[in-house]
Every structure is written in C-alpha cells, then in structure tokens.
N, C-alpha and C positions, 0 to 999 in steps of 0.2 A: 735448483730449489733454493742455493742461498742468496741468489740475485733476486728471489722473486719475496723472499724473505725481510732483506733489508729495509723495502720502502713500507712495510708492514711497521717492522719496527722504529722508523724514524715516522709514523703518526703516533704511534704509541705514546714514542715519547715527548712529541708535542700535545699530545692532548692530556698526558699528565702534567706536562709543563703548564700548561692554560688552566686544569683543575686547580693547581697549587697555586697560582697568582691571582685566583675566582678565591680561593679560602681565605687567602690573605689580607684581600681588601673586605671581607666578609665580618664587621668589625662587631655587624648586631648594631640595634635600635640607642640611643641614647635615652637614657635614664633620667628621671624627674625629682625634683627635691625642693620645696617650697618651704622657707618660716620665716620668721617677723621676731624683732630684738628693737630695743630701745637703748639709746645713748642716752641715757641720764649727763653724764658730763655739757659742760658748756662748751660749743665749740665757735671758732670763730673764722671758719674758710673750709672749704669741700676740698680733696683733690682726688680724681680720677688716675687710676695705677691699676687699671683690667688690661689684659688683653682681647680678652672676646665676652662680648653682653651687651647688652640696652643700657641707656642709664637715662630714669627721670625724677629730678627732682622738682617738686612744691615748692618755693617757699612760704611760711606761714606765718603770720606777726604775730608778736606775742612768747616766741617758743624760742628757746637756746640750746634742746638738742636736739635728737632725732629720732624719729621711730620707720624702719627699713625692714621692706619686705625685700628677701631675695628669693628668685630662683635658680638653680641649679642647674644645671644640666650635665650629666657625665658616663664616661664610656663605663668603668672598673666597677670600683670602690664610690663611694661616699666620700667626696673629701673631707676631713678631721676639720674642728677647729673651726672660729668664723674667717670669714675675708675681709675683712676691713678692720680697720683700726684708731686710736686719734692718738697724736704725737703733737705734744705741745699743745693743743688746741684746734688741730688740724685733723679731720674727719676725711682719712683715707681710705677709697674703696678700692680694694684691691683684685685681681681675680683668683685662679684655682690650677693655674698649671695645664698641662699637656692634656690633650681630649677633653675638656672642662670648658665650660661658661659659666660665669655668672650675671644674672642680670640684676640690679639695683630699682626699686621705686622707693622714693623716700622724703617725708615728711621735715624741713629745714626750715633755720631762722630763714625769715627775709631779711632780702638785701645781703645776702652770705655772699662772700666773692668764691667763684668755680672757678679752677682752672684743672689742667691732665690731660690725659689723652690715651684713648681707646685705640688696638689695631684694628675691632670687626665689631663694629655695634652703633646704633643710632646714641642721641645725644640729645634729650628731651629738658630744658630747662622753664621754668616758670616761677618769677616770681624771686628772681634773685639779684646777685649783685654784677660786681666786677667780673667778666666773664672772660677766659683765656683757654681756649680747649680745641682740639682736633682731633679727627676722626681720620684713619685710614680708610675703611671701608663703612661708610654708613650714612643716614644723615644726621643733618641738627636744625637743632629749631629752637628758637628763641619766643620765648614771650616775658612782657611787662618787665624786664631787666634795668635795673638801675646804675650806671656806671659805665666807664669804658669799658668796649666789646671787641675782643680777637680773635677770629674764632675760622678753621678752616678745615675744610673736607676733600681728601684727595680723589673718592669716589663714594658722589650721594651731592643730593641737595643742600642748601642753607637758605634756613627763612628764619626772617623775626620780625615778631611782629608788637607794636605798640613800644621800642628799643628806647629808654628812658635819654640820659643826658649825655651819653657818646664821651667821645668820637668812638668813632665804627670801623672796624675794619675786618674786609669779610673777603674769603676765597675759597671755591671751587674748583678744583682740579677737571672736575667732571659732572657736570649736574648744573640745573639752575639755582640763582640767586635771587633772591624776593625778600628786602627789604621794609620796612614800613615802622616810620622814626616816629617818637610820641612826642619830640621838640626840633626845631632846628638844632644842627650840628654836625659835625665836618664827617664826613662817611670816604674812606678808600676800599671799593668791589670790585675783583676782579675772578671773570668762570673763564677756563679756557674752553673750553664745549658746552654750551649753553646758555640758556637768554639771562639775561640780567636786568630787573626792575626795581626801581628806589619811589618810593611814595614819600615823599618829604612835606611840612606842614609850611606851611607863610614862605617866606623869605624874604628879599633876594639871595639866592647862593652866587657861587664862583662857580661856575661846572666846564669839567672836562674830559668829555664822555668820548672814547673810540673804540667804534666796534671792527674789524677787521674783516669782517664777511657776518651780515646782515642786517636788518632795518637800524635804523636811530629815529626816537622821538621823544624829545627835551621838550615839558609843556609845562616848567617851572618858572619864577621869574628868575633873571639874571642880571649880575651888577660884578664889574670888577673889581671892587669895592665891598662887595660882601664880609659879612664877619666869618661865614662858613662856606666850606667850599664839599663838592662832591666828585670823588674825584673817579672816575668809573672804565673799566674794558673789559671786553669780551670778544675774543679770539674768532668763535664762530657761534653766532648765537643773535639774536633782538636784546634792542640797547634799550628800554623807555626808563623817562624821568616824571613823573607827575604830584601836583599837587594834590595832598588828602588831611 
C-alpha cells in the first residue's frame, strides 16, 4: 500500500507546485490612468528619463511651455505625484517605477533640442530641434527636425522624415533605417539586420555605402570633392541611395 501511495503523492505535490507558480504569475489586468497638466514655466530642452512608455512630442511655434497628456499604466496603486519635472529650464519626463508605465504626448516650443532615452517605448518626434535620444526596445521617428540628429534603436525601426540641417547620425540594432534629408548634409546609418534607405536632395555627395549581405543601389550623383558626404552599412539587409 505505501509503494502504491507515494507516486500518488509525488503528483500531488507537483500539481500544487504548478497551481502555486499559475497564482504567482497571475498578476491581474493593468490599470488605466489618464490626465492632462500644463507647464506654465518657460523651458528650454526636453529630456526623456522613463523606463517604459511612448513618448510623442509636437513642436509648436509660438509656445514656451507645455501642455502633456499622460497615460498611466499600473499593476497596485495609483502612483502619487506627477512624473515629470523641469530643472533649470529642462522639462524632464520621467517614469513610475516597478509595474508602471507612463506614456507622454505633448505639446512644445519648436525647435526645442530632445535628448534621453527610454528602455521600452517608441519615440515620436515632430517638429523640434537638436535631437539625441535612444530607445532599447521600440521605435523612432523623426519628422521636420531642425538641427544635428543622433538617435539610435537597439530593437525597432528609425525613420525621419523631411530631417532639417544635420549632420545625421542614425543606428539600428535591429530594424530598418529610412532616412529622407530636407537639405543636403553629411548623414553616418548604420542597421545591423535590415535594409537601409537615404533619400537625399541635389548633390554631389561623397558616399560610402557597404552592405554585407544584400542588394546595393546608389542613384545619387557623386564627386570626391563633395562638401557632404554619406557614409552608410548594413550587416544584412538592402543598401539604396536616392535622389528626392
């Protein structure tokens, strides 16, 4: 009887061992929290300091602060208190800690320089300045940006589009690059796993495009002698150059 016993009790105790690690990750639905707050102050630079959320700024002309819709997201509690802050002049969007997201859309001067960097959230800019920012997981996108651009994603896309007066510098870990300049000016892109395209305006450029495993097609003009140059690779992925 107790040999016939035992293998009885050793499912028992595995299937209470499996219920108890079923309750454990059994965390429940994440919670919602939405509102809207205005920076009255005058600020003169964005920086991103989340760990997990979206973040998309406007810029708007005319405006010197800001008005910021957040959402929320959380396992517990409500987190206390807003996330973000300015210091000095500097309009830091900050996150919420452990189980927490928050995500940022928000109304800024144009031409405001961004820089920061998010671990889990895309990276929506429009409309601003100086731009210096990376994403661990998510992507970014650029539009109408004024100023030198540095900006890199170690999993997610990069694109910008209409990228004011550079230089550019642009890298993907993983994901495509899609470029498209609104003057000449010197651009360094590099994806390790996926295709890479530069739309650049007139020229001549310098370019020195290698792809490592797939297509190449330069249909820019070229001079060695250029005032800008584009300097471009992609590990495994489509190389194209074109005039627009």
């Amino acid at each position: 009887m107790r040999s016939r016993l035992r293998p009885i009790a050793a499912a028992l105790l595995t299937a209470a061992a499996a219920v108890g690690a079923l309750s454990a990750c059994d965390l429940g639905p994440m919670k919602k929290s939405e509102d809207d707050a205005t920076v009255s102050r005058k600020i003169s630079a964005i920086r991103i300091d989340g760990d997990s959320g979206a973040i998309t700024l406007h810029g708007k002309p005319g405006t010197t602060g800001a008005e910021l819709h957040r959402t929320v997201r959380y396992r517990d509690d409500r987190p206390d208190g807003p996330t973000y802050r300015v210091e000095n002049g500097v309009l830091v969007l900050g996150g919420c800690g452990e189980d927490c997201s928050v995500e940022y859309e928000a109304t800024v001067p144009a031409g405001i320089p961004v820089s920061g960097e998010t671990s889990s959230g895309s990276i929506d800019l429009t409309g601003v300045g100086a731009t210096h920012v990376k994403s661990s997981s998510g992507a970014i996108e650029l539009t109408d940006t004024a100023g030198p651009v540095d900006v890199e994603s170690t999993s997610g896309s990069v694109t910008g589009h209409d990228l004011g007066t550079g230089p550019v510098k642009a890298k993907a870990t993983s994901g495509a690059l899609n470029l498209t300049l609104a003057s000449p000016q010197d651009v360094e892109a590099e994806t390790s796993s996926g295709s890479l395209t530069v739309t650049a305006p007139g020229g001549p450029y310098r370019v020195a495009a290698d792809t490592d495993s797939g297509s190449r097609n330069i249909s820019v003009p070229q001079s060695s002698s250029a005032p800008h140059h584009l300097d471009l690779k992609t590990s495994s992925g489509a190389l194209k150059v074109r005039n627009g």
